[in-house]
C-alpha positions as CSV (number, residue, x, y, z in Angstrom):
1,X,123.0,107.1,96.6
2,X,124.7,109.6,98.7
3,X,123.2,113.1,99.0
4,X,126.2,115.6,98.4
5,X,125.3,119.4,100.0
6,X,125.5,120.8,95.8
7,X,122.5,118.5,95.6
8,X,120.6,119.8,98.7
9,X,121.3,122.9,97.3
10,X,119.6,122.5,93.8
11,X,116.4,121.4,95.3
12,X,114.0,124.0,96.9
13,X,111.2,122.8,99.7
14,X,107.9,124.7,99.5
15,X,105.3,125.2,102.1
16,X,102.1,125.6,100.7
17,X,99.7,128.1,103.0
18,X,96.5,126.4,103.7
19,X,94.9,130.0,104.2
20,X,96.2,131.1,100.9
21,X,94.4,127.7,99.1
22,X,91.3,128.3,101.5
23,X,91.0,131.9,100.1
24,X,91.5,130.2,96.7
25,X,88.9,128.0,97.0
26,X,86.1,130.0,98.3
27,X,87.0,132.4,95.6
28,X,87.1,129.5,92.4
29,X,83.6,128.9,94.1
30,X,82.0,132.1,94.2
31,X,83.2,131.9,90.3
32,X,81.9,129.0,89.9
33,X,78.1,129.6,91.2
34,X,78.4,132.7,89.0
35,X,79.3,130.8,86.3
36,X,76.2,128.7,86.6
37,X,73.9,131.9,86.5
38,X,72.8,131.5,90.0
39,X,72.7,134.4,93.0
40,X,76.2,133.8,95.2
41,X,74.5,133.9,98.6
42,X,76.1,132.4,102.0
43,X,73.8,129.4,101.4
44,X,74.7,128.6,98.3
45,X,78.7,128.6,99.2
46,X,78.6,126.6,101.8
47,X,76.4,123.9,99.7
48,X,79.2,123.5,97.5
49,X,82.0,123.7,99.5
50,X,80.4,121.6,102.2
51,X,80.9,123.7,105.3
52,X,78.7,124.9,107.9
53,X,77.3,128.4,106.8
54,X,78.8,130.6,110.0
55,X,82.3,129.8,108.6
56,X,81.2,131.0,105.4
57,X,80.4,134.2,106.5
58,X,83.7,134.4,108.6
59,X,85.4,134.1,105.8
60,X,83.3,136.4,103.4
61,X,84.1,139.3,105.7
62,X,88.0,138.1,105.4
63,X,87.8,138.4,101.7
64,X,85.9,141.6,101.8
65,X,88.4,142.9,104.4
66,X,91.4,141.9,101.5
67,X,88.9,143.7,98.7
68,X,88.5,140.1,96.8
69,X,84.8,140.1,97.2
70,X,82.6,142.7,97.9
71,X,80.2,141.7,100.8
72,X,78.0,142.9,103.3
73,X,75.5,141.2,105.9
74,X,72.1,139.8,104.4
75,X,73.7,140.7,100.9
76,X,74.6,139.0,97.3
77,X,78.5,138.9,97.6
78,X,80.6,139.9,94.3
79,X,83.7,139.2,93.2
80,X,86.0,142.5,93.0
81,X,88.6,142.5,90.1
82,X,91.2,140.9,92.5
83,X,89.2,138.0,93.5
84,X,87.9,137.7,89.8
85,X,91.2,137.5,88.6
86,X,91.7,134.5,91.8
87,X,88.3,132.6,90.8
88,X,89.2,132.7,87.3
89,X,92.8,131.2,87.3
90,X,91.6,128.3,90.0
91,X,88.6,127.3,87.4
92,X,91.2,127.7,84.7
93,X,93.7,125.6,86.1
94,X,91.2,123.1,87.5
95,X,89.8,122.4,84.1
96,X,93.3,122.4,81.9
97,X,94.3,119.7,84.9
98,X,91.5,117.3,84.2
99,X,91.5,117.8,80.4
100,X,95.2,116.4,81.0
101,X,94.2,113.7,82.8
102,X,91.4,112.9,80.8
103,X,93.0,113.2,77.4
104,X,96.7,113.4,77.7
105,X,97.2,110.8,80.4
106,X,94.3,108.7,79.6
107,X,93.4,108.8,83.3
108,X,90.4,108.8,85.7
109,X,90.2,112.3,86.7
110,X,91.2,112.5,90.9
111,X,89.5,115.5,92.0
112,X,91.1,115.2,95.0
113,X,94.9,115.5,93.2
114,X,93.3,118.4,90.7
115,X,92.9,119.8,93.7
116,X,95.9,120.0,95.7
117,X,97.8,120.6,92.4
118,X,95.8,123.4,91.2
119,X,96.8,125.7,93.9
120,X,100.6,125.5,93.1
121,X,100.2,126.2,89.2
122,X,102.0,129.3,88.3
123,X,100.1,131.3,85.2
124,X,103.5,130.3,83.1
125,X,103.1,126.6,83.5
126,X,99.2,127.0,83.1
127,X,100.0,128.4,79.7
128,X,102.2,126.0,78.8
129,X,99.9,123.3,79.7
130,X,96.7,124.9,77.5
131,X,99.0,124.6,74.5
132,X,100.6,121.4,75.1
133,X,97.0,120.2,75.3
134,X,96.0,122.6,72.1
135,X,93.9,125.1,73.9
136,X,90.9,123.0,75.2
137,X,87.7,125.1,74.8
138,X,86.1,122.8,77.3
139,X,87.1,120.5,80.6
140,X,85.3,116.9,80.3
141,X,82.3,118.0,82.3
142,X,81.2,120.1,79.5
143,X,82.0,123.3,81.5
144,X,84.3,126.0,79.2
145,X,87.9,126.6,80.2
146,X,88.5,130.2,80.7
147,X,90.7,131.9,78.4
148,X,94.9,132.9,79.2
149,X,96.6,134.8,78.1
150,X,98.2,132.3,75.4
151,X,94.6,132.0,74.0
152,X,94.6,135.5,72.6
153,X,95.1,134.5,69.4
154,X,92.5,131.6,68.9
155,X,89.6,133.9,71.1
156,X,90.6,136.6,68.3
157,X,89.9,134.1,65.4
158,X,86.6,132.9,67.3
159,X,84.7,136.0,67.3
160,X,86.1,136.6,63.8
161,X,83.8,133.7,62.8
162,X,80.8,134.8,64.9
């Protein structure tokens, strides 16, 4: 098949920024060890992103200087609205991603293609994937799936019961 210009056209190519899914991913983390009721400290980040705890701290004060994490030397660090907001979608889309896989596809979940997928996911097509997949309360590891915006109505009904 010959490639015509019109076709070039059509098709956009994207390069991702590895600092942008670095920030991403030491925020979904600080969510994450939040999540699991335990202090964020410098130690604990760099357990579970498996990185030397130096770098950690580089990039803590990088956050802090971009107001997604409040954070000071020999401190807890805390997410700020911004890098809640961050955390949140990355866990969200992490989670809806494996329920796919799990459920939909009928695959073993890849982490490693969660991953690099979960970094491009725009909040329409993470929406669009929570109700094709009929607003999973939970991802297979038991953890809950963080409410969108297209869950309104079915978080509304759930307190309704409570």
């Amino acid at each position: 098949m010959k490639i015509s210009p019109e076709m070039v056209s059509e098709e956009a190519l994207y390069l991702g920024t590895a600092e942008s899914e670095h920030t991403e991913m030491y925020l979904k983390a600080i969510w994450f060890i939040r999540e699991m009721g335990k202090e964020i400290k410098v130690s604990s980040i760099a357990k579970l992103l498996n990185v030397k705890q130096p770098s950690v701290v580089q990039m803590l004060h990088k956050l802090n200087d971009s107001n997604l994490v409040s954070y000071e030397k020999g401190n807890l660090v805390q997410l700020t609205q911004k890098g809640e907001k961050i955390g949140k979608q990355m866990i969200r889309n992490t989670r809806l991603l494996e329920v796919m896989m799990n459920d939909a596809l009928k695959i073993e979940i890849d982490e490693e293609m969660v991953c690099g997928i979960e970094h491009h996911m725009k909040t329409k097509f993470t929406d669009a994937l929570c109700i094709l997949l009929n607003h999973p309360r939970f991802c297979p590891h038991g953890h809950p799936i963080p409410y969108g915006r297209c869950c309104r109505t079915i978080k509304e009904e759930e307190k309704n019961i409570q």
